[in-house]
The first five atom37 places (N, CA, C, CB, O) and aatype in JSON, in Angstrom:
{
  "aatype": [20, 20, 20, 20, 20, 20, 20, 20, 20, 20, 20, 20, 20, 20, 20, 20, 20, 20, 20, 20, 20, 20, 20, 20, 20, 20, 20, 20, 20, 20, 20, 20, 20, 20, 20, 20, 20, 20, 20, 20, 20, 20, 20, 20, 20, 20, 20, 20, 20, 20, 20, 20, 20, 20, 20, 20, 20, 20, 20, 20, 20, 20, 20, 20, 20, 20, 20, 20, 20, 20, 20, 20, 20, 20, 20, 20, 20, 20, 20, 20, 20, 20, 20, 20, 20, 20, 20, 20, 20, 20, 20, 20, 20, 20, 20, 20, 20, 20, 20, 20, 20, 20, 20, 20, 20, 20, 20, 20, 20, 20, 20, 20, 20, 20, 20, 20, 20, 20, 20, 20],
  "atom_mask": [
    [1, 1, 1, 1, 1],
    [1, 1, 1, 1, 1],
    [1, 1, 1, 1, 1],
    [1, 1, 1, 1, 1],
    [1, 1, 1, 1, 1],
    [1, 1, 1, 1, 1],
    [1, 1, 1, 1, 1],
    [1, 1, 1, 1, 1],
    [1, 1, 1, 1, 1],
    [1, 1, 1, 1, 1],
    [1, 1, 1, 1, 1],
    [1, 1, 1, 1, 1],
    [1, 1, 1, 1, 1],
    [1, 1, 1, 1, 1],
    [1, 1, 1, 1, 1],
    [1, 1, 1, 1, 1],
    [1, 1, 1, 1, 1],
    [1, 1, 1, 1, 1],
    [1, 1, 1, 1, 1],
    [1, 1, 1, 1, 1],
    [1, 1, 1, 1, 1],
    [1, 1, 1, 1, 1],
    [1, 1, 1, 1, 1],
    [1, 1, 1, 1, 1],
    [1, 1, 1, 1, 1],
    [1, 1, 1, 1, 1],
    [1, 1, 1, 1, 1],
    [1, 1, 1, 1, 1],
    [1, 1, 1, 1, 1],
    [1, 1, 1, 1, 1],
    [1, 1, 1, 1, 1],
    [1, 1, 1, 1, 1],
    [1, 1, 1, 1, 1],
    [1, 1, 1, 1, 1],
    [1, 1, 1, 1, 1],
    [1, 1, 1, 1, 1],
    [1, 1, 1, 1, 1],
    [1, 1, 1, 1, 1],
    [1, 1, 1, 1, 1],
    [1, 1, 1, 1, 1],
    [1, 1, 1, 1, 1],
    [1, 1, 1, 1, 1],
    [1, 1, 1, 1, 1],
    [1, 1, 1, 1, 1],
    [1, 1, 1, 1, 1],
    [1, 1, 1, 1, 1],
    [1, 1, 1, 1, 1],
    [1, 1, 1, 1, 1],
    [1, 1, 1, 1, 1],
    [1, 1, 1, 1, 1],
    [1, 1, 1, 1, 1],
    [1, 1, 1, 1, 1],
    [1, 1, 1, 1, 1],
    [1, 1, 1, 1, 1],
    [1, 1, 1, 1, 1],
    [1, 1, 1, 1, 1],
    [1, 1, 1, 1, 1],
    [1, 1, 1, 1, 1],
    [1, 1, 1, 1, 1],
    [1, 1, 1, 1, 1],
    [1, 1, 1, 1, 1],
    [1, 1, 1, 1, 1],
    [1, 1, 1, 1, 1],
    [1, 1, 1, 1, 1],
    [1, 1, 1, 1, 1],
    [1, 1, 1, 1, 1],
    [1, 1, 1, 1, 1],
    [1, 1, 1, 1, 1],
    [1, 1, 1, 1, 1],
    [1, 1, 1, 1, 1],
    [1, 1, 1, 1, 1],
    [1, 1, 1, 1, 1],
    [1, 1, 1, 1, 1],
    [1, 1, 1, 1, 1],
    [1, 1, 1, 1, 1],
    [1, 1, 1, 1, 1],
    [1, 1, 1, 1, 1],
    [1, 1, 1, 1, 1],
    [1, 1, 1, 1, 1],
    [1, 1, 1, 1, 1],
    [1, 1, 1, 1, 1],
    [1, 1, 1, 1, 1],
    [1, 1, 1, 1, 1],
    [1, 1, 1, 1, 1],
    [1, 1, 1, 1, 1],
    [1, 1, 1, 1, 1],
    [1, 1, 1, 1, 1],
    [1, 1, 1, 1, 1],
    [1, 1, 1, 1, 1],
    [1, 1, 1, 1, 1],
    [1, 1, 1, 1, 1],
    [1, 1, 1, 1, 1],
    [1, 1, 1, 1, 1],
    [1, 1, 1, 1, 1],
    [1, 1, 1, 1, 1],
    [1, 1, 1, 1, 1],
    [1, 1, 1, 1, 1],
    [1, 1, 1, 1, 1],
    [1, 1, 1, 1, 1],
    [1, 1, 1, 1, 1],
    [1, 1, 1, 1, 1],
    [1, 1, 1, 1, 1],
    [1, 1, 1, 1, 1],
    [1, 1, 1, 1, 1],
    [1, 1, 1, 1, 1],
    [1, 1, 1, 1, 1],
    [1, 1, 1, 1, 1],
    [1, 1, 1, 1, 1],
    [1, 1, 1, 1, 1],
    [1, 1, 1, 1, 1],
    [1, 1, 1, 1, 1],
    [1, 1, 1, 1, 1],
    [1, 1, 1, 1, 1],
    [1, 1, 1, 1, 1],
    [1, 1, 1, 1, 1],
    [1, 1, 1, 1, 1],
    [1, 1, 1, 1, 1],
    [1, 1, 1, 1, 1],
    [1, 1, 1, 1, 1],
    [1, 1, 1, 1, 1]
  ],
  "atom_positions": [
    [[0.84, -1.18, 0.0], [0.0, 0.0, 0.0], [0.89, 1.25, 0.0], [-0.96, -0.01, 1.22], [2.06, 1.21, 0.38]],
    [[0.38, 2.17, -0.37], [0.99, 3.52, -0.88], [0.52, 4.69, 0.62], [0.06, 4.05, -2.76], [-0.18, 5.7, 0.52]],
    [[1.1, 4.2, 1.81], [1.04, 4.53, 2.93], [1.34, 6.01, 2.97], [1.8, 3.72, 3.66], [0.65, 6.62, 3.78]],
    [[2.12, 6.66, 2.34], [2.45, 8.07, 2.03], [1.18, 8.59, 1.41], [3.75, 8.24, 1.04], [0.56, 9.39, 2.11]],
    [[0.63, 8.26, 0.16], [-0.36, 8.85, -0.09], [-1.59, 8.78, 0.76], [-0.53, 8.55, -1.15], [-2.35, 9.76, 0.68]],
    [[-1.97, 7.68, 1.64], [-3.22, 7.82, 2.29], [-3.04, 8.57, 3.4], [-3.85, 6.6, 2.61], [-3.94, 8.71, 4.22]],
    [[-2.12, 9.0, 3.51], [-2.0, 10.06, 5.01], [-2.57, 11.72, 4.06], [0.41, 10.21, 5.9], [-2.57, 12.71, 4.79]],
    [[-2.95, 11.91, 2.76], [-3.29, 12.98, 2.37], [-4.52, 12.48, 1.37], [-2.08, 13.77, 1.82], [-4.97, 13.15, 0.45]],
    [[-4.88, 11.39, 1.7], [-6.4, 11.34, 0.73], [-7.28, 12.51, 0.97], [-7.45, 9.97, 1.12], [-7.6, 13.27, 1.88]],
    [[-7.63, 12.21, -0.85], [-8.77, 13.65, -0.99], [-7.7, 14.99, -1.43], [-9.74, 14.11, 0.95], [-8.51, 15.86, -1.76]],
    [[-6.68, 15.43, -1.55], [-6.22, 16.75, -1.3], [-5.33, 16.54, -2.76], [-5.35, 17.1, 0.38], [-4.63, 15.65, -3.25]],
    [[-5.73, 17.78, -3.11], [-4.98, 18.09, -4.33], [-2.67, 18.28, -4.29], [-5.95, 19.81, -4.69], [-2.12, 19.21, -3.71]],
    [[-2.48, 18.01, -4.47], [-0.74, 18.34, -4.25], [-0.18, 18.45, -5.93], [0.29, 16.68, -3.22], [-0.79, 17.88, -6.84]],
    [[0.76, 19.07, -6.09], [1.75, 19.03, -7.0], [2.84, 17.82, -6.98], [2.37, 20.25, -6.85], [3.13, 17.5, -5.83]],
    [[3.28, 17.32, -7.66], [4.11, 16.08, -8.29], [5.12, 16.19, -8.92], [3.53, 15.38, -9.09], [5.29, 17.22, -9.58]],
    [[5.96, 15.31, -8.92], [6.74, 15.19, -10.3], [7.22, 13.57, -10.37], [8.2, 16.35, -10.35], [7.31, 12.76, -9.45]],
    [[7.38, 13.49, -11.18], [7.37, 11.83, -11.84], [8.24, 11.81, -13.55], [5.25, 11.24, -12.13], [8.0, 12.3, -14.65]],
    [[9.54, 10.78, -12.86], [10.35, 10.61, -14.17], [9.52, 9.68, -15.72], [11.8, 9.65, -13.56], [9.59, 8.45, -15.77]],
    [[9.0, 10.28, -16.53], [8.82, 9.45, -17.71], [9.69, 8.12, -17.98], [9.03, 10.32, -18.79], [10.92, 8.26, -18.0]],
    [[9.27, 7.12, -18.14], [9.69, 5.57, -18.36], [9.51, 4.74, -19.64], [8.97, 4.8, -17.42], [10.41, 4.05, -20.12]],
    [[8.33, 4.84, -20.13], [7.86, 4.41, -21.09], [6.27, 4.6, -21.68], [8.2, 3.34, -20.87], [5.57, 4.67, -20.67]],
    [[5.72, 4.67, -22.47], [4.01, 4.36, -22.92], [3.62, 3.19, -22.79], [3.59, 4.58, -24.34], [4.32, 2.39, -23.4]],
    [[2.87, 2.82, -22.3], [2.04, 1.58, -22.87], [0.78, 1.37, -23.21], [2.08, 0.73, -22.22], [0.52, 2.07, -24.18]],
    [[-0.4, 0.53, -22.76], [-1.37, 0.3, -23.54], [-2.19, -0.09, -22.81], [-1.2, -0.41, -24.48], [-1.6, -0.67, -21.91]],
    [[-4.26, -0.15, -22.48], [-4.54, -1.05, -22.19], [-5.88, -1.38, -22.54], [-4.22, -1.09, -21.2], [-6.64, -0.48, -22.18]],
    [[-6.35, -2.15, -22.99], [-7.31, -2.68, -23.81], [-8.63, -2.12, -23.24], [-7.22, -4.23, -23.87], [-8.99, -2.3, -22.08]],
    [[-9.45, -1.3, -24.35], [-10.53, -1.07, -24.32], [-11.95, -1.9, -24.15], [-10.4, -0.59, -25.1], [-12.13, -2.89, -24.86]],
    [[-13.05, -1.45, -23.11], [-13.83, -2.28, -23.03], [-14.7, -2.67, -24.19], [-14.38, -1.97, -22.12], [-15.14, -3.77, -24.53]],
    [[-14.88, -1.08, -24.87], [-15.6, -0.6, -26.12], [-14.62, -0.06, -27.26], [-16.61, 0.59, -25.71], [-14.11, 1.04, -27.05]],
    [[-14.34, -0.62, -28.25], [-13.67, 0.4, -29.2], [-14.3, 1.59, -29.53], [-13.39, -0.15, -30.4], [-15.51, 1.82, -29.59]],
    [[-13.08, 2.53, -29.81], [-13.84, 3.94, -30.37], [-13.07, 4.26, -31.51], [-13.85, 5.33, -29.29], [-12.17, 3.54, -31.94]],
    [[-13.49, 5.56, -32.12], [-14.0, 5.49, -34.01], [-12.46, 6.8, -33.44], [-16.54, 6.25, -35.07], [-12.62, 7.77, -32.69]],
    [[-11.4, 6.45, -33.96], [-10.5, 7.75, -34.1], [-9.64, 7.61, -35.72], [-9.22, 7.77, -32.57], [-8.72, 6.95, -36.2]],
    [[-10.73, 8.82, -36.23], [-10.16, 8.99, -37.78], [-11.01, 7.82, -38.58], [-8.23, 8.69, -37.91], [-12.23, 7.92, -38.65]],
    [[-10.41, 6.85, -39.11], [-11.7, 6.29, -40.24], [-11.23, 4.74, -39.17], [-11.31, 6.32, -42.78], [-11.84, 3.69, -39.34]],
    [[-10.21, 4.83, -38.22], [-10.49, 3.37, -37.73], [-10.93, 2.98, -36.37], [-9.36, 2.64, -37.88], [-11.24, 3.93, -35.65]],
    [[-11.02, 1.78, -35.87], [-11.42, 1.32, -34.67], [-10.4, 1.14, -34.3], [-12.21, 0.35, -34.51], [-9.53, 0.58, -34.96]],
    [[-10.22, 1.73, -32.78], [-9.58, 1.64, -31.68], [-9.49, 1.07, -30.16], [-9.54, 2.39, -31.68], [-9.95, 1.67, -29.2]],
    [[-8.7, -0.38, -30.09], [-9.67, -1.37, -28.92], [-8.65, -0.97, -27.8], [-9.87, -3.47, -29.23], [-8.84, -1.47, -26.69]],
    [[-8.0, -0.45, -27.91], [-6.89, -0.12, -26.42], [-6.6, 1.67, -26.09], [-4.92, -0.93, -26.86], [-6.67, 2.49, -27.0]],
    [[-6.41, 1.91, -25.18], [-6.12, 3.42, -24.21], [-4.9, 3.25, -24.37], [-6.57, 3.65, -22.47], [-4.4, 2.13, -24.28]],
    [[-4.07, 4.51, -24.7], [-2.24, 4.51, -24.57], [-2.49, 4.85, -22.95], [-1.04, 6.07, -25.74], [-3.52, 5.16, -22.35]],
    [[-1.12, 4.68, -22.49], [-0.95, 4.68, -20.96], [0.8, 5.3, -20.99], [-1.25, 2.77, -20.15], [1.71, 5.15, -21.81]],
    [[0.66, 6.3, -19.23], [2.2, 6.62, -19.25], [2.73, 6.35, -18.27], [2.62, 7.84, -19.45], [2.05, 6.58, -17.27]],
    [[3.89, 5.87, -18.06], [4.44, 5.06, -16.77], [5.54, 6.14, -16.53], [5.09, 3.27, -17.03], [6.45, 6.4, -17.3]],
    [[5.19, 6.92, -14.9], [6.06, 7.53, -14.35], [6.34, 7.12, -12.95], [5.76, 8.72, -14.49], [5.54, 6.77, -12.08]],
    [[7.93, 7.26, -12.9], [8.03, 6.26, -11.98], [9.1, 7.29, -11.22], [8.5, 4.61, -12.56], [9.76, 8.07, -11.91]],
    [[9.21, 7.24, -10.05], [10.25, 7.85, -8.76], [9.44, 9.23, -8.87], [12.35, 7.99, -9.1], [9.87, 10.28, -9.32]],
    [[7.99, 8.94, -8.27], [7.2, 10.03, -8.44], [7.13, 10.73, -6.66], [5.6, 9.45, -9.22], [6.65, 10.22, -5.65]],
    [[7.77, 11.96, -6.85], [8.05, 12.62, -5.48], [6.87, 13.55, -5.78], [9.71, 13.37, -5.13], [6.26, 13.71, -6.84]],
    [[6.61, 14.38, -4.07], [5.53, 15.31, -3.69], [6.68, 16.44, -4.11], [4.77, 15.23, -1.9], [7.81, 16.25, -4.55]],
    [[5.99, 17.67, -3.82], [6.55, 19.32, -4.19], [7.47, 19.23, -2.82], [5.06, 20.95, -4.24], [7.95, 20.35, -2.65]],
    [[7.88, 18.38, -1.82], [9.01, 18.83, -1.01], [9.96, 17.65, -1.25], [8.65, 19.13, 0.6], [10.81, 17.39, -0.4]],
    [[9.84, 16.93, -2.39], [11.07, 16.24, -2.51], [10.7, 14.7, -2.3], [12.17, 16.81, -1.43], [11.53, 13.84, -2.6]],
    [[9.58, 14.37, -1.84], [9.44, 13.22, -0.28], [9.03, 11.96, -1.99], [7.3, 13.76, 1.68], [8.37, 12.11, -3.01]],
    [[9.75, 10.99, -1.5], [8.99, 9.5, -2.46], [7.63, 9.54, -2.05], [9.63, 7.69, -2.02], [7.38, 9.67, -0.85]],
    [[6.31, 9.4, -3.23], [5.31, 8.85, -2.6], [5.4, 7.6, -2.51], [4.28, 9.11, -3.05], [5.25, 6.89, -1.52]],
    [[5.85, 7.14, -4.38], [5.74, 6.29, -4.96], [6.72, 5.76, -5.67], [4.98, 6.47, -5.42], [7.63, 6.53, -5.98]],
    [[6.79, 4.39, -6.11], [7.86, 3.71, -7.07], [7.64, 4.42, -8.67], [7.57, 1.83, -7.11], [8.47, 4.94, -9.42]],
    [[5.71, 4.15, -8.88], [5.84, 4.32, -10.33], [3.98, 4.53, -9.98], [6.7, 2.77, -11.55], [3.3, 3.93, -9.15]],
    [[3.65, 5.41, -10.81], [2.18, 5.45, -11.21], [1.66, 5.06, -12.72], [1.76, 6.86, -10.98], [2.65, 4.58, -13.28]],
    [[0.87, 5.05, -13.37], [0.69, 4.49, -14.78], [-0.48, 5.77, -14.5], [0.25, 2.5, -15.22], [-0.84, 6.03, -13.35]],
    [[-1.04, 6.57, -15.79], [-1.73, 7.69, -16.32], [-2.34, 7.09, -17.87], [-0.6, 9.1, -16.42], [-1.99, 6.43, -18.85]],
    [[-3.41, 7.77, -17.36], [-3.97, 7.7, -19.46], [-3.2, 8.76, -19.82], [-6.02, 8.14, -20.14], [-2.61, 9.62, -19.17]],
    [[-3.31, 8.57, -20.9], [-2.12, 10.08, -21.94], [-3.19, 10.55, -22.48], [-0.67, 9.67, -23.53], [-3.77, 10.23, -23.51]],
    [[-3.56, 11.9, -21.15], [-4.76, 12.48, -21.63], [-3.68, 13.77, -22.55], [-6.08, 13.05, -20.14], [-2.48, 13.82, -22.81]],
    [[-4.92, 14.72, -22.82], [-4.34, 15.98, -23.64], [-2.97, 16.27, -23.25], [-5.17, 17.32, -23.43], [-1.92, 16.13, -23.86]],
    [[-3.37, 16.93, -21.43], [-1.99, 17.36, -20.73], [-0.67, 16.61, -21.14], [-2.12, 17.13, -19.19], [0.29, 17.28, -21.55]],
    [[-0.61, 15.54, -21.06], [0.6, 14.64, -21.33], [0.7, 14.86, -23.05], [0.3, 12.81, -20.77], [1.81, 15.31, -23.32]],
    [[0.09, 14.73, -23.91], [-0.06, 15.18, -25.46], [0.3, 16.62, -25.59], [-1.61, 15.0, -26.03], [1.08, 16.95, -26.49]],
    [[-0.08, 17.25, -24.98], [0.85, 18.55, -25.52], [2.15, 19.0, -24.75], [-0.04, 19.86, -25.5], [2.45, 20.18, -24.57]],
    [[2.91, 17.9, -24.3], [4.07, 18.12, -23.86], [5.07, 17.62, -25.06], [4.21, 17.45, -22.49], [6.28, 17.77, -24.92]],
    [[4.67, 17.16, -25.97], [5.32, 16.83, -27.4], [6.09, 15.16, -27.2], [6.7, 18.26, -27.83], [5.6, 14.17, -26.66]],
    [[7.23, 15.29, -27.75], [7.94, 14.34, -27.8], [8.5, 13.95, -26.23], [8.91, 14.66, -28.83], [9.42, 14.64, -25.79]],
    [[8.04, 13.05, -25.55], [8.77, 12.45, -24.73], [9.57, 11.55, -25.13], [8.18, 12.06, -23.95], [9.47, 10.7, -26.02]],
    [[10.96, 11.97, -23.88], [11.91, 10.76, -23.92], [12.16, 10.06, -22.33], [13.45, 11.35, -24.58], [11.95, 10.55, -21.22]],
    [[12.67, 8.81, -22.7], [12.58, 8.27, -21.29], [13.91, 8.95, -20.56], [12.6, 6.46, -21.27], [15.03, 9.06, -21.06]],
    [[13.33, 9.53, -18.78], [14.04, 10.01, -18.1], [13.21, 11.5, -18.43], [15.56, 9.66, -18.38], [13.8, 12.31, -17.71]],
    [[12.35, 12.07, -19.02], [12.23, 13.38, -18.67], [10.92, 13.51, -17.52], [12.02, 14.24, -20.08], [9.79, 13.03, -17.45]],
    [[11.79, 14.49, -16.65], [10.54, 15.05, -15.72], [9.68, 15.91, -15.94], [10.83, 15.52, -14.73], [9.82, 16.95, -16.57]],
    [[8.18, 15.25, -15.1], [7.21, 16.22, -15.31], [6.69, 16.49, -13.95], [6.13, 15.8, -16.3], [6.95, 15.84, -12.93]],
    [[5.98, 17.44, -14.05], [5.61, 18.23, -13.18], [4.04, 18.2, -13.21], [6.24, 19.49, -13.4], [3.46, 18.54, -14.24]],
    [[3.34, 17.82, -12.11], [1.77, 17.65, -12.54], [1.08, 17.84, -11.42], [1.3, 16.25, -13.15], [1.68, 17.76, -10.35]],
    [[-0.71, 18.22, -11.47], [-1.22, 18.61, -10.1], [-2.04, 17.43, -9.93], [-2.04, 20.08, -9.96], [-2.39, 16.85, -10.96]],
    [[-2.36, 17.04, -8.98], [-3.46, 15.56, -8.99], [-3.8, 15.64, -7.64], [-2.74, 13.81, -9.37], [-3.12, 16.24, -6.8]],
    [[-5.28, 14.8, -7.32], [-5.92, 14.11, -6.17], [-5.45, 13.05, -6.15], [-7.24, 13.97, -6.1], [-5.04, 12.31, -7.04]],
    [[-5.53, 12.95, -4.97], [-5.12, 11.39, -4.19], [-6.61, 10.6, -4.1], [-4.36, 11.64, -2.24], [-7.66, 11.24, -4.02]],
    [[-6.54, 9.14, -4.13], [-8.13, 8.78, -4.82], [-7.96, 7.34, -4.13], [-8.41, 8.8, -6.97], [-7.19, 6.57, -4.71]],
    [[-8.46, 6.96, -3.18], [-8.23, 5.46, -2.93], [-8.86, 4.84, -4.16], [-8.92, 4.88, -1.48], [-9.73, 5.45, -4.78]],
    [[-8.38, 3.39, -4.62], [-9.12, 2.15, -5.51], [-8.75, 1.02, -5.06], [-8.84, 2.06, -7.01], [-7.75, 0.79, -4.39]],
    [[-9.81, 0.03, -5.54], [-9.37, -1.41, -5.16], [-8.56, -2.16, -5.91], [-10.36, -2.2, -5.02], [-8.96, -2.38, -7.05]],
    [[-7.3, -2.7, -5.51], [-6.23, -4.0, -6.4], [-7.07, -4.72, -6.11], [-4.58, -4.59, -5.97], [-8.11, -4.58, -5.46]],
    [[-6.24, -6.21, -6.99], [-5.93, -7.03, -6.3], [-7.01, -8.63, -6.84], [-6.07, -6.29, -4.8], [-8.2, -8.35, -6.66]],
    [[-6.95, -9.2, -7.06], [-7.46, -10.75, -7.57], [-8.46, -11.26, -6.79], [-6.36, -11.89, -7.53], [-8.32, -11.35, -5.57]],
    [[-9.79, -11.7, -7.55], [-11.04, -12.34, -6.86], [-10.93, -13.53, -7.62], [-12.58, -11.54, -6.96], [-10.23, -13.43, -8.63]],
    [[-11.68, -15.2, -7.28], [-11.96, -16.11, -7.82], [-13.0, -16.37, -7.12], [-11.1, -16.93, -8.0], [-12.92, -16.64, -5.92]],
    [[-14.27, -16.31, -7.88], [-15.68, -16.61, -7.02], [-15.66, -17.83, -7.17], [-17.13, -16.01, -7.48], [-16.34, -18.34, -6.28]],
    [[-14.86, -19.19, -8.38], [-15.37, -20.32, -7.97], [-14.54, -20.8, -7.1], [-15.66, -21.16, -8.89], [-14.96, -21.78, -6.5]],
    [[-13.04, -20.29, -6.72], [-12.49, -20.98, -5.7], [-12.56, -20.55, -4.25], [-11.3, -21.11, -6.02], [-11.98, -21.15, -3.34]],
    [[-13.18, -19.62, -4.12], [-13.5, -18.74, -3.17], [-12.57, -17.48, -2.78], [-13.68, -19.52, -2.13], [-12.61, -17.0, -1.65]],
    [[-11.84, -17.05, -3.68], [-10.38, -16.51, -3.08], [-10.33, -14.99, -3.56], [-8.89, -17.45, -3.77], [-10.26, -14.71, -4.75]],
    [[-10.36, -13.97, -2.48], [-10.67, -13.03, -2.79], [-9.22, -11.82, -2.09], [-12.23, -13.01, -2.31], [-9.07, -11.57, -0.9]],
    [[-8.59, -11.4, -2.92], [-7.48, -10.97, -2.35], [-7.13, -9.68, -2.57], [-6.55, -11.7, -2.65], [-5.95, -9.33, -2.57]],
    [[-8.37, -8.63, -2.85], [-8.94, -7.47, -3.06], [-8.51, -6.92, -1.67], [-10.5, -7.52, -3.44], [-8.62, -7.53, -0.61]],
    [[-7.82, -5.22, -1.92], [-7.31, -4.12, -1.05], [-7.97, -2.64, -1.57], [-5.58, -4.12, -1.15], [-8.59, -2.24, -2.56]],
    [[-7.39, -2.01, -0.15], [-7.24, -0.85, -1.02], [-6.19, -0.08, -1.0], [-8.11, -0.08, -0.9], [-5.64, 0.18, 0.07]],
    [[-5.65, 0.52, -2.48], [-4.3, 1.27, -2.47], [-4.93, 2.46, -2.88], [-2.99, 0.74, -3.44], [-6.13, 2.49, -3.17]],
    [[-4.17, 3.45, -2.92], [-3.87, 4.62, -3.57], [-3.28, 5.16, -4.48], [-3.61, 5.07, -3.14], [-2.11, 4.78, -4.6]],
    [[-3.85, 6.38, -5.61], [-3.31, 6.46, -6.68], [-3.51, 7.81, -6.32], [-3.74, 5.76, -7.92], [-3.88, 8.37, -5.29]],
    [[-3.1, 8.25, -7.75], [-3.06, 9.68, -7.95], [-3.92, 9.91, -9.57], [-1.26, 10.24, -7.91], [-3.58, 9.51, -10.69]],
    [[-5.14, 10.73, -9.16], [-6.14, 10.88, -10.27], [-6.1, 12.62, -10.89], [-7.81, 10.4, -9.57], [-5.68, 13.59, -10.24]],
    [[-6.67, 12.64, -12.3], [-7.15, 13.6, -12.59], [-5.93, 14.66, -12.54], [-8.29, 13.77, -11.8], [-5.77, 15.52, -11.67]],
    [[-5.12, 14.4, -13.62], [-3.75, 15.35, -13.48], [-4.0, 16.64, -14.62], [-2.1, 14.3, -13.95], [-4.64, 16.79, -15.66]],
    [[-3.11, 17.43, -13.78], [-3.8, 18.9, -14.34], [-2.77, 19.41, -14.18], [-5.05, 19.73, -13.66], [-1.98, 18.98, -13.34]],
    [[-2.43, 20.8, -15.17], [-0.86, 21.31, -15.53], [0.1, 20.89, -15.34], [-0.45, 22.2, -15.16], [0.95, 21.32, -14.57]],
    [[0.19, 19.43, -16.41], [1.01, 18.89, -16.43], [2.32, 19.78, -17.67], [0.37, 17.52, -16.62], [2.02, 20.56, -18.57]],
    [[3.49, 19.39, -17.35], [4.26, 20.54, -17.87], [5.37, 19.45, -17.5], [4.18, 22.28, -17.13], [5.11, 18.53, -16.73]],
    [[6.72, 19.63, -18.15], [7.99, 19.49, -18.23], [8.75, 19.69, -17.12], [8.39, 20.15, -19.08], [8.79, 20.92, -16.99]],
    [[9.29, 19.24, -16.37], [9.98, 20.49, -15.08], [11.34, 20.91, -15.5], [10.26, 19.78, -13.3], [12.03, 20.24, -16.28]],
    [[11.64, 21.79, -15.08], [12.99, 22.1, -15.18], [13.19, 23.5, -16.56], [13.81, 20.44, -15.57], [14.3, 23.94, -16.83]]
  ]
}
């Protein structure tokens, strides 16, 4: 669990988080972008993501690559960004209703990022 962040659930803070890589993750519904169908969300993996005084929250967060992250242009891996977000509890974690095994938590993320920007 992301014990740093639940000591500030609910509260908006500033961030920064090293860029790592894009990835992907499969859509429930495809959607129509340009003349084709689209069955997966791009995703951005920032990882050694500190608060505005320096402090680790986190190892790594994963983001949709909303606009904010799109108009920062060309990312390369290793560049920092700078971003504003809520802290948002959600549930991890693996259920099996036929074996009975339910191994569901709750962690913390960081939602809804806003002036996101380059740092430095």
């Amino acid at each position: 669990m992301r014990s740093d962040l639940k000591e500030i659930e609910g509260e908006r803070k500033t961030f920064t988080g090293m860029f790592a890589r894009f990835g992907k993750k499969d859509r429930y519904r495809p959607k129509k972008v340009g003349d084709e169908w689209v069955t997966y969300d791009v995703t951005v993996l920032l990882v050694d993501v500190r608060d505005s005084d320096g402090n680790r929250v986190t190892d790594h967060l994963w983001f949709n690559y909303t606009k904010g992250f799109e108009r920062l242009g060309d990312l390369k891996e290793g560049d920092v960004i700078r971003f504003d977000a809520r802290v948002r509890p959600y549930i991890k974690g693996y259920v099996n209703h036929r074996e009975y095994i339910d191994e569901r938590e709750v962690d913390y993320k960081l939602a809804y990022p806003t002036k996101v920007a380059r740092a430095g």
